[in-house]
N, C-alpha and C positions, 0 to 999 in steps of 0.2 A: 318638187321631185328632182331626184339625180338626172344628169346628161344620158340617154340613154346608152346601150352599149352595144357592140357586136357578140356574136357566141365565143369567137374566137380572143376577146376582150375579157368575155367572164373566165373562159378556160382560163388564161392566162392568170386571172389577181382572183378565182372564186372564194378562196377560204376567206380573203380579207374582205370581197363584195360579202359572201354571204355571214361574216360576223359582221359586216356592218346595218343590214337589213336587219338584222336583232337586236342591235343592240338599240338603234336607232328607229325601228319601228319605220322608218321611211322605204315604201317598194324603189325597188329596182327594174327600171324594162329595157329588154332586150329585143333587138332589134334582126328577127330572120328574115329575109327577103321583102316580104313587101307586109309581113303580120307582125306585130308585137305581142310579145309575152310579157308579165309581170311578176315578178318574184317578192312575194308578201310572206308577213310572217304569218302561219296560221291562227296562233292565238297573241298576238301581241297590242303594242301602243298602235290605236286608232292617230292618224295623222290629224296633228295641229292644224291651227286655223292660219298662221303662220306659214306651215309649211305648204300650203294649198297655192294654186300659181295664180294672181291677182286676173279679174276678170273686169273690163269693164263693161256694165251693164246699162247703164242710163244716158240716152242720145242726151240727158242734157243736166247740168249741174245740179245737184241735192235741193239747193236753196230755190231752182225754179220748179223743183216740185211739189217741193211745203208750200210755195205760193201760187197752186193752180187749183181755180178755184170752178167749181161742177155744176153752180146752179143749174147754171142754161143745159147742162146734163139729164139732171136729175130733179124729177119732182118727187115727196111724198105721198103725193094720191094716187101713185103706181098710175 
């Protein structure tokens, strides 16, 4: 997602912000007091995986999860 902006930010550059939300399918938010607004397209490009902002998720590496093993977990006999 873009830096977001002030109102006084979009007034300034809106024609070029909002040809760029179209053109580019990426929202734009804007920032009033202490709420934000988002400025989407209504029927446009759903946002890339790409452009999604990297979360880390897993207290611990990929590889120590493929190797964590549940016996002592889990029996079949419920």
């Amino acid at each position: 997602m873009r830096k977001p902006m002030t109102p006084t930010e979009l007034r300034n550059d809106i024609y070029r912000v909002l040809d760029d939300v179209l053109r580019s399918g990426i929202p734009q938010e804007i920032i009033r007091g202490s709420q934000t607004l988002l400025l989407v397209p209504a029927e446009g490009r759903r946002l890339r995986l790409e452009d999604l902002p990297r979360r880390e998720a897993l207290a611990c590496s990929p590889d120590e999860l493929v190797a964590t093993h549940w016996d002592h977990e889990w029996s079949a006999e419920g």
